[in-house]
TITOR-835448 format. One line per 3 residues: number of its first residue (from 1); their letters; for each residue x, y, z of N, C-alpha, C. Coordinates in nm, 4 decimals. Layout:
N
NUM> a> X,Y,Z,X,Y,Z,X,Y,Z; ...
***
This chain:
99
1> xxx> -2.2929,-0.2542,-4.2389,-2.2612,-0.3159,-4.1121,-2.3918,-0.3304,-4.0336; -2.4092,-0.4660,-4.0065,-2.5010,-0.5192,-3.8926,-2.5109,-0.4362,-3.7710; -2.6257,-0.4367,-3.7037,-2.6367,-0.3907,-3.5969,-2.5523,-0.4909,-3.4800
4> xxx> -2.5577,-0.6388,-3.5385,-2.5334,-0.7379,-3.4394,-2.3077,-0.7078,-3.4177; -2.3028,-0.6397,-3.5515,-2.0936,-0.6367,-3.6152,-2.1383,-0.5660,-3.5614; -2.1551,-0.4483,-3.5176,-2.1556,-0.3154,-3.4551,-2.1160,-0.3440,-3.2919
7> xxx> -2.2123,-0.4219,-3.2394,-2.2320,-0.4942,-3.1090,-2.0571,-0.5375,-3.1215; -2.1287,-0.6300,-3.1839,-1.9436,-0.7529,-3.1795,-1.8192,-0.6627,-3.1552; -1.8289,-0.5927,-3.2676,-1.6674,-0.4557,-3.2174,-1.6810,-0.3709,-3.1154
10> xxx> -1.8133,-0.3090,-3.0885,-1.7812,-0.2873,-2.9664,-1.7602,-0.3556,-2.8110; -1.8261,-0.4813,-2.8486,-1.7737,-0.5684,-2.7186,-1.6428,-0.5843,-2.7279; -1.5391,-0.5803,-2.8205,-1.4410,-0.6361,-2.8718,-1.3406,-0.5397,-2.8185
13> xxx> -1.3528,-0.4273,-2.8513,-1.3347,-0.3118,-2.7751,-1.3428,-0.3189,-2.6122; -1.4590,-0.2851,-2.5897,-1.4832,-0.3106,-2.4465,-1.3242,-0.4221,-2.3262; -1.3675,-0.5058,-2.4084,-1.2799,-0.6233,-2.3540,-1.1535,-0.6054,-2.3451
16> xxx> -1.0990,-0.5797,-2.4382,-0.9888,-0.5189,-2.4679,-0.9447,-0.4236,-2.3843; -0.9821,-0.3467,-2.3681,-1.0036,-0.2310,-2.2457,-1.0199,-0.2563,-2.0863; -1.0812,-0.3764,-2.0941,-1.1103,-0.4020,-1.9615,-0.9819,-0.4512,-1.9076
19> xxx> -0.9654,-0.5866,-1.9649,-0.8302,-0.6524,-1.9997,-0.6747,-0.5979,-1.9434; -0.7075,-0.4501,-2.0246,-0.6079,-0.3012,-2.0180,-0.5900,-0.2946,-1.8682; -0.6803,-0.2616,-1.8494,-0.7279,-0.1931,-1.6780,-0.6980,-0.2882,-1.5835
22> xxx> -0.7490,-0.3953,-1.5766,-0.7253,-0.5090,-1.4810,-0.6130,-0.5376,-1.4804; -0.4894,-0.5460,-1.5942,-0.3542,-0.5507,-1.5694,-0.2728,-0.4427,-1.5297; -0.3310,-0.3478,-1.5573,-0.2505,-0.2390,-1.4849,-0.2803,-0.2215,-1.3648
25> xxx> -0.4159,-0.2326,-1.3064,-0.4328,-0.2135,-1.1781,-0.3658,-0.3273,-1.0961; -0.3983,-0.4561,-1.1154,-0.3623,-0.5929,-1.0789,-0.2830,-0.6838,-1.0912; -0.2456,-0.7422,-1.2007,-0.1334,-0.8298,-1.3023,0.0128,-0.7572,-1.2446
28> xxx> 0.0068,-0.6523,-1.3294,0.1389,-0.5427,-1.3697,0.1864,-0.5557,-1.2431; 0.3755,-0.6207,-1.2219,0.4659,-0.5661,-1.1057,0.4908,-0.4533,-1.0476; 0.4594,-0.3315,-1.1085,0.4565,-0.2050,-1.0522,0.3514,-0.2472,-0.8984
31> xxx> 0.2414,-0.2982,-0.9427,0.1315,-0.2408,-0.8384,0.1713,-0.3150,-0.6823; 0.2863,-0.4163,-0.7143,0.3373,-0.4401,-0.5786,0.4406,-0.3552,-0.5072; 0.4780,-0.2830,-0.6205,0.5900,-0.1825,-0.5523,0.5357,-0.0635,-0.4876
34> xxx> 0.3854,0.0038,-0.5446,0.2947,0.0846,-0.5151,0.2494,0.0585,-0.3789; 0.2220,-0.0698,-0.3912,0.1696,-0.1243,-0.2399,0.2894,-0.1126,-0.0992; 0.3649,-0.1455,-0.1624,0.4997,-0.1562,-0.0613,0.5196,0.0229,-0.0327
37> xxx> 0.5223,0.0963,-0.0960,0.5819,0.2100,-0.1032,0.4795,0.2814,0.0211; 0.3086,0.2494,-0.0511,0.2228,0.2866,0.0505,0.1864,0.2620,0.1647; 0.2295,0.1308,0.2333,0.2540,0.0430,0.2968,0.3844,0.1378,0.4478
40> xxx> 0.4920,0.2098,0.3448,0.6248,0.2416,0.4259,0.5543,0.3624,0.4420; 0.4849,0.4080,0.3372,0.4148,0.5300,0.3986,0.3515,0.5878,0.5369; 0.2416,0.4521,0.5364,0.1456,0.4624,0.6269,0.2432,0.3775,0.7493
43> xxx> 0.3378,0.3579,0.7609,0.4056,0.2933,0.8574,0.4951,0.4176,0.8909; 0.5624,0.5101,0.8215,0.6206,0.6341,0.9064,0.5331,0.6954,0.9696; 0.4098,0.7608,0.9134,0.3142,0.8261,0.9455,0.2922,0.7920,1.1009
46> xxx> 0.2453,0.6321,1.0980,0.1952,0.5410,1.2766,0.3627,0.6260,1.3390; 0.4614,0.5635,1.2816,0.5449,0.5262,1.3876,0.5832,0.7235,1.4296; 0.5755,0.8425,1.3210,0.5472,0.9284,1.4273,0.4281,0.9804,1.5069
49> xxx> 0.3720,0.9391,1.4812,0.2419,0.9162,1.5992,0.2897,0.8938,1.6883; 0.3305,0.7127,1.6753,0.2952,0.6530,1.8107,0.4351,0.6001,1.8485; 0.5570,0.6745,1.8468,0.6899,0.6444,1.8593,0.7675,0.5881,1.9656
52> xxx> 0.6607,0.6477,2.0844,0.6804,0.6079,2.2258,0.6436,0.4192,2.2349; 0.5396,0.3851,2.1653,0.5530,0.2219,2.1440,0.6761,0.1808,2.1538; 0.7877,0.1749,2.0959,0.9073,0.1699,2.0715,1.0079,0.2396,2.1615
55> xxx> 0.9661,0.2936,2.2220,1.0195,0.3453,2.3814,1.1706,0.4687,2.3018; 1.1136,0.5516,2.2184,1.1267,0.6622,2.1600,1.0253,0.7884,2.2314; 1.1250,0.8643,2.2983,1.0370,0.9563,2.3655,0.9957,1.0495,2.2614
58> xxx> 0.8717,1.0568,2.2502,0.8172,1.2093,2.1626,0.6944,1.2442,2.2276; 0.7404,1.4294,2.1827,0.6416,1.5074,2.2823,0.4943,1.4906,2.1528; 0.5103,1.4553,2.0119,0.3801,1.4646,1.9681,0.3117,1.3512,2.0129
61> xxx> 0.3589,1.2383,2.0589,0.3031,1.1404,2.1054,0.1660,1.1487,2.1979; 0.1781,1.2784,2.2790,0.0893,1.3203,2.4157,-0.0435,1.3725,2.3101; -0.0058,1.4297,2.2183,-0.1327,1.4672,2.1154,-0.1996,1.3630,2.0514
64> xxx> -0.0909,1.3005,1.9851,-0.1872,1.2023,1.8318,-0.2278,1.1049,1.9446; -0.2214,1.0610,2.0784,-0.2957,0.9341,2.1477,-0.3972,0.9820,2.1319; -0.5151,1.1130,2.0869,-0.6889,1.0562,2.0840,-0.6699,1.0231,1.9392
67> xxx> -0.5690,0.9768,1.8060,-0.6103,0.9505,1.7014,-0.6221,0.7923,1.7316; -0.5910,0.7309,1.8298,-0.5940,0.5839,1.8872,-0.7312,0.5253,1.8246; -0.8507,0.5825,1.8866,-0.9531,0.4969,1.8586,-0.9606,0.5151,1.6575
70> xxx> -0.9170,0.6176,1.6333,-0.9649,0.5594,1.5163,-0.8466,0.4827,1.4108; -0.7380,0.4522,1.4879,-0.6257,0.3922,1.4129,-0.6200,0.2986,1.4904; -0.7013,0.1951,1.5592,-0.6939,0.0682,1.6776,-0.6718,-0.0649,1.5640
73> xxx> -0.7870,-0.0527,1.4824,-0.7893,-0.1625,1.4042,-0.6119,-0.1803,1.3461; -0.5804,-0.0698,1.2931,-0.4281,-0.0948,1.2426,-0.2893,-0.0787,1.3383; -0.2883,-0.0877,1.4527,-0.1880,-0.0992,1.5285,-0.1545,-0.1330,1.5510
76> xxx> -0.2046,-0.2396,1.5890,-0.1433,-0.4233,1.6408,-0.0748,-0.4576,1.5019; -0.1194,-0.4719,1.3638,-0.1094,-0.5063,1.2845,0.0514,-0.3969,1.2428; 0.0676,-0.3308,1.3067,0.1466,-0.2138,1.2374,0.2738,-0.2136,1.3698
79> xxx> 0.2452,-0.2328,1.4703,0.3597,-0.2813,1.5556,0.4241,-0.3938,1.5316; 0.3294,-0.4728,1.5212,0.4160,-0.6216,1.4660,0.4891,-0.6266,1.3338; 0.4247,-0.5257,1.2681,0.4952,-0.5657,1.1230,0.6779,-0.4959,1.1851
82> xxx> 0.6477,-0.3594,1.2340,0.7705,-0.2684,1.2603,0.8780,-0.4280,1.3370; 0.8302,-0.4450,1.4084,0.9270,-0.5226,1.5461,0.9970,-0.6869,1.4104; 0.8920,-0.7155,1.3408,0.9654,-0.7445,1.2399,1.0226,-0.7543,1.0907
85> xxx> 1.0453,-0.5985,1.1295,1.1658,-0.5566,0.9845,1.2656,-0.5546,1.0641; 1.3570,-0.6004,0.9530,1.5160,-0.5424,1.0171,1.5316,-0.3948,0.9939; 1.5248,-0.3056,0.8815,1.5355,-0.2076,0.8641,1.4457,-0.1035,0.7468
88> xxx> 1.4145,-0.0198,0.7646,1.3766,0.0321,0.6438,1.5035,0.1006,0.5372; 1.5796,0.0678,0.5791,1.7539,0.0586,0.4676,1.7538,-0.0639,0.3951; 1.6642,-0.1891,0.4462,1.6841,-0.3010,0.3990,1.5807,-0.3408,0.3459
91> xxx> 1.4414,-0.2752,0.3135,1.3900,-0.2882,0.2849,1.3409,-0.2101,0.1538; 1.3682,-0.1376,0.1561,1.4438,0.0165,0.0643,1.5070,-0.1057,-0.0524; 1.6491,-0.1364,0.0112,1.7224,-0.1946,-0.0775,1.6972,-0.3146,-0.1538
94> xxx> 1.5906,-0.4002,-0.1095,1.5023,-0.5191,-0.1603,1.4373,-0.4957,-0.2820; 1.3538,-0.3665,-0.2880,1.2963,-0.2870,-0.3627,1.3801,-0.3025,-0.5264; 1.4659,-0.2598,-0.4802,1.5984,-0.2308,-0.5983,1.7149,-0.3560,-0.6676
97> xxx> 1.6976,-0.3786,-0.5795,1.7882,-0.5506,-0.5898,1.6998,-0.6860,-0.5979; 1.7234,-0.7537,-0.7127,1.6721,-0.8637,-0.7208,1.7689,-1.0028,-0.6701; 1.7153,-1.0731,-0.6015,1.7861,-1.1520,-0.4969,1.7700,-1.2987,-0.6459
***
C-alpha cells in the first residue's frame, strides 16, 4: 500500500466521520426538539426570575432584578416570545403530535 492509498482511506474515513457529526449535530430531527426543549428551559428559568413582568407577584423577583443587566440582551426577546404562546400544555403537546 501506497503512501498516497494510505492518504486516500484515511481521508475516506475522515469524511465519513465528519459527515457522521454534522448530521447528528445539524441535519438529524432530534436537534430541533433539543433546541425547543432548551429553549422551554431557559424560558422557565426567566419567567421565575422575572414573574412580576406578567404581573405575578413574587418575592424572588426583589432579588434576581440585579441578574437584569446581564440577562437584558434576552428579555425583550423572551417576553415577547412568552405573551405569544398560548400555552406551555400546547406546546408540550406539538412536540408529540404531528399535525
Amino acid at each position: 500500500m501506497t503512501l498516497a492509498d494510505r492518504i486516500g482511506a484515511f481521508r475516506e474515513v475522515v469524511e465519513e466521520w465528519l459527515h457522521g457529526f454534522y448530521h447528528g449535530m445539524v441535519e438529524h430531527p432530534a436537534f430541533e426538539l433539543i433546541e425547543k426543549e432548551a429553549e422551554d428551559t431557559d424560558d422557565a428559568f426567566m419567567f421565575g426570575c422575572f414573574a412580576d413582568a406578567f404581573g405575578i407577584p413574587s418575592p424572588v423577583s426583589y432579588y434576581t432584578v440585579e441578574l437584569l443587566p446581564y440577562l437584558a440582551d434576552d428579555f425583550e426577546a423572551w417576553e415577547r416570545r412568552m405573551w405569544d404562546r398560548g400555552s406551555l400544555l400546547e406546546r408540550k403537546g406539538e412536540q408529540y403530535h404531528v399535525h
